[in-house]
C-alpha angles and dihedrals in degrees: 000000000000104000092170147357125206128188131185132183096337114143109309094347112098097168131004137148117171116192107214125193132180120306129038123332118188131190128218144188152125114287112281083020087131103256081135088058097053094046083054089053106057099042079055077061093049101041104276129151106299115213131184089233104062082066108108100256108265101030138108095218150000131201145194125210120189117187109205126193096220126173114225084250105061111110087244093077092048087054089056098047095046079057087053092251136142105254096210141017097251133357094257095041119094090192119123109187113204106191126179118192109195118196114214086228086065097262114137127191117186117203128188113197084346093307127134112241138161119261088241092053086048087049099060093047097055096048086061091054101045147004126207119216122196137150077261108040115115092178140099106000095015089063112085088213088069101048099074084056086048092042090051092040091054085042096050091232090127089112086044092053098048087048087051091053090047078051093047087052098047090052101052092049096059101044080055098060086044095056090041085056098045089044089051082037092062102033083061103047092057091051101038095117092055100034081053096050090038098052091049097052099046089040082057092043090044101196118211128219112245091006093116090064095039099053089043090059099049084043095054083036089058101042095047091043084051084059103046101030087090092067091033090061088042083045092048091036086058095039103039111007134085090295094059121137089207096091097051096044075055097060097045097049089055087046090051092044092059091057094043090086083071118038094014092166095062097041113049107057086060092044089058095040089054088046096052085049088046087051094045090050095054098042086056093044083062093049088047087043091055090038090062094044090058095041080054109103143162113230092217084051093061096043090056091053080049098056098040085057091050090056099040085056095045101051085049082066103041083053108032100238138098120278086241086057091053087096100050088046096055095049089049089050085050092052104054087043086060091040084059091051103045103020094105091062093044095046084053097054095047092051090050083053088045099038095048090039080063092042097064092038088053092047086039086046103044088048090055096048091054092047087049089051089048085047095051091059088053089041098055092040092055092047093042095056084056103051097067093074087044093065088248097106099127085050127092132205120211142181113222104202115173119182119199114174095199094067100059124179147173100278095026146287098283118110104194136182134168114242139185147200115204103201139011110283093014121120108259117227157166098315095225081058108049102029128099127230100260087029091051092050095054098041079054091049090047091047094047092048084047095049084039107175090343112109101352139109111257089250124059128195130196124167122193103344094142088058102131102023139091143167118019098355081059097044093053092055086054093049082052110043082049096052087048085048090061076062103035138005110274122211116190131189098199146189092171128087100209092062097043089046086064096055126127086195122033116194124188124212119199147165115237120188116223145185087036081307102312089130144350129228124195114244125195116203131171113233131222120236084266089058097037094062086048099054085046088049090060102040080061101038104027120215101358119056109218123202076235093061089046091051085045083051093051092054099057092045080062098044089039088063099037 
């Protein structure tokens, strides 16, 4: 719901903030009062098309700020989180702040709670908050994309509609992995002859991963060992062969020890130093040790590492693929081997899952769609009764609903649209189509008090619906667009004063001059129940306001809240 509605610098407003509240709220005013303005304002508000123009002349900038009392369900939140966005001020908080900035160079920024966000973003989540109705408006109920959701809405199949998309999913889904099998069915059967070949040969070569590498490293290992074991034998036989100092260190080190008891200060640091050489000569004795063991090799040893590179190599050309990728390859080649062999099974399996998963779409599908065809009755009886007070009595409203199961969809195979013939022997047609202007504008007002809170915004808009009527024809649409305001908040642009006369809130445009008529600026105010009458006197009587058209006023006030 529209809490408040704030303007700055836009056209001829300079200032304006309007506090709404539950209920119908109509707007009033002479002609070129600036009703329009304020109508362009507010869908600025709510995404829609920013202009330069609409910038009060002399300014750098206008704005547009719309507060919306919005419930953590609407579908408006979920919009903002699926944007990554906050969905309200506070936690506590249920406000949700629209607020259009618009740059006299043409430039246009959209904010939602203070946070920057796309038009296009601004735009879905005030369609979800209001709609705006006028003899020109082709948008919300005029569009045929948007009557199968109204129809289902009307209906309740909203639940049923959501189970026939998870249907449609599932069904998909399924008849996707079919066609990938029968794909992979068909690319291996063309090539059974070489994926056989080629899977035996690679599962008898039985590539490693990482082997390449492996065997590279003990081959390079081996011929370099071959090269330097020469001077590692000569380096061993000095450390740790006959010709070792090591024996004799020892000996000395066991003479010096026995004369350590008497003169200890001159012996054992030589003792220590000749038993740290002895430790380093035979740590290195076991490196050199180690060195020669790995530098050990058997020839044949080495030619068959030779020979398994050379095959492994051979086979990554033969096959166009790095030797490390030998081993993928061959389990894919497997695979498709084993796809060949046992493809049949599995084909037959997957077609049972698709074909069931139709089967219950078709059985969900065609059950919708009957359910659809017994709403639609309800839904053109209940429109029709309403289009006699609406002076549209030789008119009839209809519901076109074709099924053709062999165009499913998501949400069905039913392709509806609400149609209309606007007077006896005439072709009936799209409403958007045959419809006048004023008659277009009523058949959408019987169809949204119909509808009621099913299937609409929380704010409703409509501008000028009741252009070309008077009487009872205008006091009708009053009655109506009071009994859909007891649903949803109503907003009015008016020139009749039976609708005005049934407002729960009455606002005033006007048209001030300024600056000793330099220049005007528009003004809302909201008028008391003196002014009111006023304001409901002159829409009856014109310029001059008769005891007679305030006694007419009065009248309709009376019957209003009868």
């Amino acid at each position: 719901m529209l809490a408040r509605l704030s303007i700055r610098d836009i056209v001829l407003i300079e200032r304006l903030d309007i506090e709404f509240s539950r209920g119908l709220a109509v707007l009033t005013g002479e002609t070129g009062a600036g009703k329009s303005i304020l109508l362009d304002a507010f869908a600025l508000a709510l995404g829609g098309r920013g202009d330069a123009s609409l910038v009060r002349h002399g300014v750098e900038q206008g704005q547009v700020t719309a507060v919306f009392d919005v419930p953590k369900s609407h579908p408006a939140a979920k919009i903002l989180s699926d944007n990554g966005l906050d969905d309200s001020c506070s936690e506590n908080s249920s406000e949700m702040i629209l607020r259009r900035v618009q740059f006299a160079d043409g430039r246009s920024r959209a904010f939602i709670n203070d946070q920057a966000i796309s038009v296009q973003t601004l735009k879905a989540v005030g369609s979800t908050l209001v709609e705006i109705h006028g003899q020109h408006d082709e948008r919300a109920l005029v569009e045929a994309a948007t009557h199968r959701r109204l129809l289902d809405a009307f209906a309740g199949l909203e639940k049923e509609v959501a189970a026939l998309q998870q249907l449609w999913d599932l069904g998909r889904a399924a008849n996707t992995v079919l066609d990938a099998h029968r794909a992979n069915m068909a690319r291996a059967a063309r090539e059974a002859d070489y994926l056989r070949h080629a899977a035996d040969e690679l599962k008898t070569l039985s590539p490693k991963d990482g082997e390449e590498t492996a065997l590279a490293e003990r081959r390079t290992t081996m011929m370099q060992g071959e090269k330097i074991s020469a001077d590692l034998r000569e380096a061993q036989e000095a450390v740790g062969g006959n010709h070792s100092p090591v024996p004799a260190l020892s000996a000395a080190v066991r003479r010096l020890e026995r004369r350590a008891g008497s003169s200890p200060a001159l012996v054992e640091p030589a003792v220590k130093a000749i038993d740290a050489a002895i430790n380093a000569l035979e740590e290195a004795d076991q490196h050199l040790n180690a060195a020669l063991i790995a530098a050990d090799f058997d020839p044949a040893e080495l030619e068959r590492i030779e020979e398994r590179l050379f095959a492994l190599r051979a086979a990554a050309r033969k096959y166009s693929t790095p030797v490390e990728g030998l081993s993928a390859l061959a389990a894919k080649y497997a695979a498709d081997v084993a796809l060949i062999d046992a493809g049949a099974d599995q084909l037959k399996k997957l077609e049972a899952a698709a074909s069931e998963a139709d089967a219950r779409y078709g059985v969900a599908a065609a059950k919708l769609s009957a359910a659809r065809t017994k709403s639609a009755d309800k839904l053109d009886k209940a429109v029709n009764a309403e289009l006699a007070p609406l002076k549209l009595d030789r008119a009839k409203f209809m519901t076109q609903l074709d099924s053709d199961a062999r165009s499913p969809g998501p949400q069905g195979f039913d392709r509806i649209e609400f149609w209309v013939q606007t007077n006896p022997g005439t072709k009936p047609g799209p409403l958007m189509k045959v419809a006048s202007g004023g008659e277009l504008s009523r058949f959408l007002l019987a169809l949204k008090v119909v509808l009621s809170d099913r299937g609409s915004a929380p704010t409703l808009v409509f501008d000028e619906i009741d252009t070309g009527v008077g009487g009872a024809v205008a006091d009708a649409i009053g009655a109506r667009l009071a009994r859909l305001s007891g649903q949803v908040q109503v907003m009015a642009v008016t020139h009749a004063p039976q609708v005005a006369a049934r407002a729960d809130l009455h606002l005033l445009i006007s048209k001030d001059a300024l600056d000793r008529g330099k220049r005007v600026a528009t003004r809302v105010n909201a008028l008391a129940a003196d002014h009111r009458r006023e304001e409901i006197a002159r829409m009856l009587a014109g310029a001059e306001i008769t005891a007679e058209a305030r006694a007419a006023a009065d009248r309709l006030l009376k019957a209003a809240t009868a």
